[in-house]
N, CA, C and O atoms as a GROMACS GRO file, in nm:
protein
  332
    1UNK      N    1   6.285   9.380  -2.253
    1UNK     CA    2   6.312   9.249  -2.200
    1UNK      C    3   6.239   9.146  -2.287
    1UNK      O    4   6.122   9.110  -2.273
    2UNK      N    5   6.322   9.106  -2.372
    2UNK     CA    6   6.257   8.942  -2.471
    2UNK      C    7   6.255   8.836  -2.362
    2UNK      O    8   6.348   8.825  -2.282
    3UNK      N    9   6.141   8.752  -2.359
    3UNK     CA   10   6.116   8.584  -2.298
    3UNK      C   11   6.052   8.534  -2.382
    3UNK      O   12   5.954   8.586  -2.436
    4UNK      N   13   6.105   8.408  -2.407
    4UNK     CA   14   6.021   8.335  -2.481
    4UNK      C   15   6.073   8.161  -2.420
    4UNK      O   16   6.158   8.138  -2.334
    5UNK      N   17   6.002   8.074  -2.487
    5UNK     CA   18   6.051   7.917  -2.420
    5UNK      C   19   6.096   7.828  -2.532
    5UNK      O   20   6.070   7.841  -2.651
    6UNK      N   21   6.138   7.773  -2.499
    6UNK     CA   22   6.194   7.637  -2.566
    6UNK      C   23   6.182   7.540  -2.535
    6UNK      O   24   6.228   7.534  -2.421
    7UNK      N   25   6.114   7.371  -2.592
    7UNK     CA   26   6.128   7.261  -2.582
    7UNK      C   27   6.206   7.233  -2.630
    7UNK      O   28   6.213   7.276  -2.745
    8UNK      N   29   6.323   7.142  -2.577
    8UNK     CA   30   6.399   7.052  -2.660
    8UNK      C   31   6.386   6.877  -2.620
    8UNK      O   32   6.339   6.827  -2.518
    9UNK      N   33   6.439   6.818  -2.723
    9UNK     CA   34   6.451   6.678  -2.668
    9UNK      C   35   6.589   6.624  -2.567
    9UNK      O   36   6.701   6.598  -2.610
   10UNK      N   37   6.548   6.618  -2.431
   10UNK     CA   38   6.694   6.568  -2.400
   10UNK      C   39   6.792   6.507  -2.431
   10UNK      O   40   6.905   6.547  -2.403
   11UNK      N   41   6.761   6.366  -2.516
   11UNK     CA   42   6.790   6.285  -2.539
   11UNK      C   43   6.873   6.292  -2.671
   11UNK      O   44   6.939   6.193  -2.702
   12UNK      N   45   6.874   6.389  -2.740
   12UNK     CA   46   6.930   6.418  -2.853
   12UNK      C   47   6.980   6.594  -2.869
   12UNK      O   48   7.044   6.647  -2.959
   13UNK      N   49   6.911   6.660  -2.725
   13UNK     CA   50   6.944   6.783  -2.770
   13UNK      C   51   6.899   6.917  -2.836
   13UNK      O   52   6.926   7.036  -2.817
   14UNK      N   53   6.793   6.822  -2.950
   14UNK     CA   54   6.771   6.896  -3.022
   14UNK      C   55   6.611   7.022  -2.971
   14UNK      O   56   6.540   6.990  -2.875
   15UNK      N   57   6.587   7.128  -3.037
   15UNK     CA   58   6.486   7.208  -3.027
   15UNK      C   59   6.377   7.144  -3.084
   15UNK      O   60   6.374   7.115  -3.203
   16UNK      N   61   6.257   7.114  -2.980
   16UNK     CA   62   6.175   7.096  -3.073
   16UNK      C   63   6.076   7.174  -3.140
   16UNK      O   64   6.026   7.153  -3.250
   17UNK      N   65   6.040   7.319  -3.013
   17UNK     CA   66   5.927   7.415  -3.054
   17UNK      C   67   6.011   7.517  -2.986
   17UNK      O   68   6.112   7.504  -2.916
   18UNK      N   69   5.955   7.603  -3.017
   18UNK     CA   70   5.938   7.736  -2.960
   18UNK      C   71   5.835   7.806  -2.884
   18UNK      O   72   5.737   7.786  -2.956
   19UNK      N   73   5.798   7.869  -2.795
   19UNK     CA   74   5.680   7.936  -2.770
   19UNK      C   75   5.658   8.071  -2.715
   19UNK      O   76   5.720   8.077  -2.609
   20UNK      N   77   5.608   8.164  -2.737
   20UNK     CA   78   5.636   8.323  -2.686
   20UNK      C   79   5.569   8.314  -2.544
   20UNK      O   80   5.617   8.388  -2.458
   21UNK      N   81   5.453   8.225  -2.505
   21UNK     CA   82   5.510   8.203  -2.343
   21UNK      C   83   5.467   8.076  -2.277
   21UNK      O   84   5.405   7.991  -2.340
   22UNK      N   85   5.494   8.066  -2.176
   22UNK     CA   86   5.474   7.988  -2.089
   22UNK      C   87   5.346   7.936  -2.087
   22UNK      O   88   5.356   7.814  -2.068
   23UNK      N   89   5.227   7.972  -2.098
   23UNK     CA   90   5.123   7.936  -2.112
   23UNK      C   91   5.086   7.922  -2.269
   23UNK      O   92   4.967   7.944  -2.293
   24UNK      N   93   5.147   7.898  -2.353
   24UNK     CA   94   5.137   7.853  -2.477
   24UNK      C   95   5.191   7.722  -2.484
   24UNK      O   96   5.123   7.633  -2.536
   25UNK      N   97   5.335   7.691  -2.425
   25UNK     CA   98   5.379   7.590  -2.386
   25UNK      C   99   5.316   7.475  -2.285
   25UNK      O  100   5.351   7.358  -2.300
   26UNK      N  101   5.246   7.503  -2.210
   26UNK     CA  102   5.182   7.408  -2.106
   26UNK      C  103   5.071   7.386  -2.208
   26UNK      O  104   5.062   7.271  -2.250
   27UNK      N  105   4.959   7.500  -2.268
   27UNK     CA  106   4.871   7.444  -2.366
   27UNK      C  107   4.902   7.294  -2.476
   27UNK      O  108   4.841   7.192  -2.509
   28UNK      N  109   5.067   7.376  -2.506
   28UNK     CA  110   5.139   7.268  -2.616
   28UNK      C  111   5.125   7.106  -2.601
   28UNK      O  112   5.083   7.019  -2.677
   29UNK      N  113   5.191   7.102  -2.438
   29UNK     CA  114   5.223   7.008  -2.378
   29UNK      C  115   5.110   6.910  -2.302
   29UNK      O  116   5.123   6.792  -2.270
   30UNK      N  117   5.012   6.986  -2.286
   30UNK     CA  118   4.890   6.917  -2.241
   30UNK      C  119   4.853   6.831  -2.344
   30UNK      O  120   4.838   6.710  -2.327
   31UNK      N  121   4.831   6.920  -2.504
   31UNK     CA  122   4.787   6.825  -2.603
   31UNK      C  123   4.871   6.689  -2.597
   31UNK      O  124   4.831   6.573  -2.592
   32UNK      N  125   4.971   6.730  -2.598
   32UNK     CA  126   5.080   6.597  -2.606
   32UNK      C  127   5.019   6.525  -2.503
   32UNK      O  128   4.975   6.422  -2.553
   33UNK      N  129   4.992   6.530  -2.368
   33UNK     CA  130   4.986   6.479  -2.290
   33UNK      C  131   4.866   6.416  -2.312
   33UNK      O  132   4.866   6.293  -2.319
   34UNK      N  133   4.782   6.466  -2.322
   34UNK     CA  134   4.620   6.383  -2.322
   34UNK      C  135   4.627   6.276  -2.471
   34UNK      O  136   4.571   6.167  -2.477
   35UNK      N  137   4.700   6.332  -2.572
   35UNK     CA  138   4.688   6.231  -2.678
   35UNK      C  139   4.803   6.062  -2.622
   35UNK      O  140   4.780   5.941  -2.633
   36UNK      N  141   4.881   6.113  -2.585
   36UNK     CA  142   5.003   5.998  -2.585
   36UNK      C  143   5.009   5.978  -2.402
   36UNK      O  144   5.081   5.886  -2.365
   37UNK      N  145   4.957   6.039  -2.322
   37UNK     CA  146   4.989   6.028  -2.172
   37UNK      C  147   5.144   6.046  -2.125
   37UNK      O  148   5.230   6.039  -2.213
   38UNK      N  149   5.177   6.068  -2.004
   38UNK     CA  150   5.318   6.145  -1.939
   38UNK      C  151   5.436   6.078  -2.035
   38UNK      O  152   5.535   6.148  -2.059
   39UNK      N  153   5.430   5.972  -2.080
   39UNK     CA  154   5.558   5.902  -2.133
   39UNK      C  155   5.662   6.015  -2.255
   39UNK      O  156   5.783   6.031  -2.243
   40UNK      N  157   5.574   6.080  -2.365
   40UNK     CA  158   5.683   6.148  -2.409
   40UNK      C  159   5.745   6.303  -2.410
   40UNK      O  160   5.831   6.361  -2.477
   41UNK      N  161   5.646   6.343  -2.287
   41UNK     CA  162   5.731   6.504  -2.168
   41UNK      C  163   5.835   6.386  -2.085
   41UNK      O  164   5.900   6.442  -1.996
   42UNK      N  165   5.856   6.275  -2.092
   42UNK     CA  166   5.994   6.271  -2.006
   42UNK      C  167   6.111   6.236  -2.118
   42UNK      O  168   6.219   6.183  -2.093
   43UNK      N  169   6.069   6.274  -2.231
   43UNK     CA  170   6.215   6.320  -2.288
   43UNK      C  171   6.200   6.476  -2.350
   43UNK      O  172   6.247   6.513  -2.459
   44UNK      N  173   6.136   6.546  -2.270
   44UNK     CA  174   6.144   6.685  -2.314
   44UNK      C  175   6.214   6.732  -2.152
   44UNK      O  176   6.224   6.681  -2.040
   45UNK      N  177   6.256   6.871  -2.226
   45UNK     CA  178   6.294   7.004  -2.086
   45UNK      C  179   6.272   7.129  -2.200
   45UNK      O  180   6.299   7.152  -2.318
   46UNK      N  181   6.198   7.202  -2.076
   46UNK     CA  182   6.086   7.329  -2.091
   46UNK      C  183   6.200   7.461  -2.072
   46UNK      O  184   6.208   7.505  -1.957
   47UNK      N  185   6.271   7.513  -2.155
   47UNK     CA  186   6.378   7.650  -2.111
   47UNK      C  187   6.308   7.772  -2.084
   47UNK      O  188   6.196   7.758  -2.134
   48UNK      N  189   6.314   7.852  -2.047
   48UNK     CA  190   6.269   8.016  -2.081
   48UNK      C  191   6.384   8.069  -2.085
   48UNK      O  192   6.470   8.041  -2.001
   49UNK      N  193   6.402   8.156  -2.186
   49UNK     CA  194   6.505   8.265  -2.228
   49UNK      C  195   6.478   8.366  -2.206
   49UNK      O  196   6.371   8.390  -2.261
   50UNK      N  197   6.518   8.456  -2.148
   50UNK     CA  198   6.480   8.617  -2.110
   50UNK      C  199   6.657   8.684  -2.140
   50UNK      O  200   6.768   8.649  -2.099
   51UNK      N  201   6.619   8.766  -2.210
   51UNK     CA  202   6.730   8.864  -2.251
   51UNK      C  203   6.847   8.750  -2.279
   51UNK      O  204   6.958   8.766  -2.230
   52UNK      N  205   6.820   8.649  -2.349
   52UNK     CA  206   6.928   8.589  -2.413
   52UNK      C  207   6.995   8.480  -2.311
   52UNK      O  208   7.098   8.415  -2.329
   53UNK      N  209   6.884   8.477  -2.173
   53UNK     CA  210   6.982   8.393  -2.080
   53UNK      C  211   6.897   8.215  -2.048
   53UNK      O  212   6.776   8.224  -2.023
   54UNK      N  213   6.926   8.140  -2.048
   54UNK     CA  214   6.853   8.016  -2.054
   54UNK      C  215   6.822   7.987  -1.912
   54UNK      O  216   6.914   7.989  -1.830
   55UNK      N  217   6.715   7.964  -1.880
   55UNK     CA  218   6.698   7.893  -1.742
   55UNK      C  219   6.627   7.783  -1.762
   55UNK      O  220   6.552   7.784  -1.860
   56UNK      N  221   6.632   7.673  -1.686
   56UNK     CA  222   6.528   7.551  -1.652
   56UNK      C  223   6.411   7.556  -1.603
   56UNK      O  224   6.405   7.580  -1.482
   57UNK      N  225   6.279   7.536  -1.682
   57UNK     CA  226   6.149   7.597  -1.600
   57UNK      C  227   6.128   7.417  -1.550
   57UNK      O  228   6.099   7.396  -1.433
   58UNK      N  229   6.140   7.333  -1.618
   58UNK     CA  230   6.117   7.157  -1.534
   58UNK      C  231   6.151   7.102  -1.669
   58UNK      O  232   6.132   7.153  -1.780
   59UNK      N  233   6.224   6.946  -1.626
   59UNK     CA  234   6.266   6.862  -1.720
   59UNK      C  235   6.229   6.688  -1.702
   59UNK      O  236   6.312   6.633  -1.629
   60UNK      N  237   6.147   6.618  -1.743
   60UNK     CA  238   6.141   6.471  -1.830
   60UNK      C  239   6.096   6.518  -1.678
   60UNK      O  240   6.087   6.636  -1.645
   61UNK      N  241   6.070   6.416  -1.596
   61UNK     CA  242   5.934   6.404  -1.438
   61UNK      C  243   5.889   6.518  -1.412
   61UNK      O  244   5.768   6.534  -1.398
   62UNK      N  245   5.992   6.636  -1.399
   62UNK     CA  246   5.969   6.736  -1.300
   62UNK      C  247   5.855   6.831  -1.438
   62UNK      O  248   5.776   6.922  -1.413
   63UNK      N  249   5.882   6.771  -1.573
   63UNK     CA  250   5.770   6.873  -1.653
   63UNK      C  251   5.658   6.804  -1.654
   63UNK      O  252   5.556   6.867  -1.681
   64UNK      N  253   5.647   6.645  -1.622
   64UNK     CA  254   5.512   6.656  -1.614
   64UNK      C  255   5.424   6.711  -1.487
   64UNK      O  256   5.306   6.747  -1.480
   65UNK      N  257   5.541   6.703  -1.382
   65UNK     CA  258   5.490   6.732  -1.248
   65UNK      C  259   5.416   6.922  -1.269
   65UNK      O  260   5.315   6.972  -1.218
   66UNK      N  261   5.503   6.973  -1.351
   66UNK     CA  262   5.468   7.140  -1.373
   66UNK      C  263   5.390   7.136  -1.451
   66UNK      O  264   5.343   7.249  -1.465
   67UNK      N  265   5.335   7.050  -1.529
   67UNK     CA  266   5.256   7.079  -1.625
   67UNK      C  267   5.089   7.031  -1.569
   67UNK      O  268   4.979   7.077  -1.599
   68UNK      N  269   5.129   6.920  -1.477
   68UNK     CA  270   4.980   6.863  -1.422
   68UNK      C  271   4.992   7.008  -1.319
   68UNK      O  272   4.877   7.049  -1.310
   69UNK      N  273   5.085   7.100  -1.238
   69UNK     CA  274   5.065   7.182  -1.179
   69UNK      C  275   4.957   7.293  -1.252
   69UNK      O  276   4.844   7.325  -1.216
   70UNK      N  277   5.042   7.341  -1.375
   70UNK     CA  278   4.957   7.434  -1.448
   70UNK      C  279   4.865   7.410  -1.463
   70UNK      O  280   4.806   7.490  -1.390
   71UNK      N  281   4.795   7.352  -1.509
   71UNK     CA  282   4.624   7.264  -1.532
   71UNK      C  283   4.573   7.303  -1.420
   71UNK      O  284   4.512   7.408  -1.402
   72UNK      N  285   4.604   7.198  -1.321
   72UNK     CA  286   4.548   7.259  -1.173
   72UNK      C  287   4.516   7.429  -1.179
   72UNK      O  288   4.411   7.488  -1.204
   73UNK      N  289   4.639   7.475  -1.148
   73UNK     CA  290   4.614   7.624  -1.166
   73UNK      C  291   4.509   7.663  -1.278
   73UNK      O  292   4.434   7.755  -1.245
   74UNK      N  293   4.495   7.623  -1.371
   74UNK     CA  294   4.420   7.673  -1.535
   74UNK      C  295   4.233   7.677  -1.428
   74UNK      O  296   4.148   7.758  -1.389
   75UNK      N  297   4.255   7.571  -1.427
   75UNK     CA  298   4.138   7.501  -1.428
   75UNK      C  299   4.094   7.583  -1.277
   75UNK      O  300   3.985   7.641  -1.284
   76UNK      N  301   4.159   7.593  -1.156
   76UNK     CA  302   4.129   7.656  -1.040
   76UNK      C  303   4.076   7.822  -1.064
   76UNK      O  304   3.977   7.879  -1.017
   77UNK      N  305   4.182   7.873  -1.154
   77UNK     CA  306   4.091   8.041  -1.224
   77UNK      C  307   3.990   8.029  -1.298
   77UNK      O  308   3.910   8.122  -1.293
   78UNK      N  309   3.962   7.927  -1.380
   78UNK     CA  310   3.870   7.909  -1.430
   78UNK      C  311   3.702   7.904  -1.356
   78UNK      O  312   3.599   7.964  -1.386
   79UNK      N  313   3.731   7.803  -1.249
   79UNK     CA  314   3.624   7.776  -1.159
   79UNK      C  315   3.598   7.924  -1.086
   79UNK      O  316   3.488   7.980  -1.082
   80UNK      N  317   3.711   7.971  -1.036
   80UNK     CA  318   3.710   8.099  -0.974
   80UNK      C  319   3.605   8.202  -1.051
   80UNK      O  320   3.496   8.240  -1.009
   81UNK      N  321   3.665   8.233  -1.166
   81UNK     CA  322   3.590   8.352  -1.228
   81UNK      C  323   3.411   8.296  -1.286
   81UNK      O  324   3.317   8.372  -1.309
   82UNK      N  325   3.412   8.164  -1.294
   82UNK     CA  326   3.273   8.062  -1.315
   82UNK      C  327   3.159   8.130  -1.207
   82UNK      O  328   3.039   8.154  -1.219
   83UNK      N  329   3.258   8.149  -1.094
   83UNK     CA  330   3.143   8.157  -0.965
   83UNK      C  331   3.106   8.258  -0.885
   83UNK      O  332   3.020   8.240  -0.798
   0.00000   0.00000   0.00000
């Protein structure tokens, strides 16, 4: 079973990265985020491909909404295993 993700730009379509997972991608996207703030994840959407099939993991609001989710989560195991 291959998964891997894809950013693309909505707005044009195009691919912008690749990532072998999901938590490489939210890493990706955080940088983006802390350098430039939410404005340019709302012209991205986050795919995962598994065995060749595309699904929607969140797109332009709903990725920043998953991505401030992931953090949360990052940061909540983090504290966890801290204590």
């Amino acid at each position: 079973m291959t998964t891997f993700y894809q950013l693309l730009d909505v707005t044009t379509g195009n691919l912008i990265t690749e990532f072998d997972s999901e938590d490489e991608a939210i890493e990706a996207l955080s940088g983006v985020q802390a350098d430039d703030g939410d404005e340019p994840l709302l012209d991205y959407a986050l795919f995962r491909f598994q065995d060749g099939r595309p699904t929607l993991v969140a797109k332009e609001h709903e990725l920043v909404v998953h991505v401030a989710s992931a953090q949360r989560r990052r940061h909540n195991q983090i504290t966890a295993i801290q204590s």
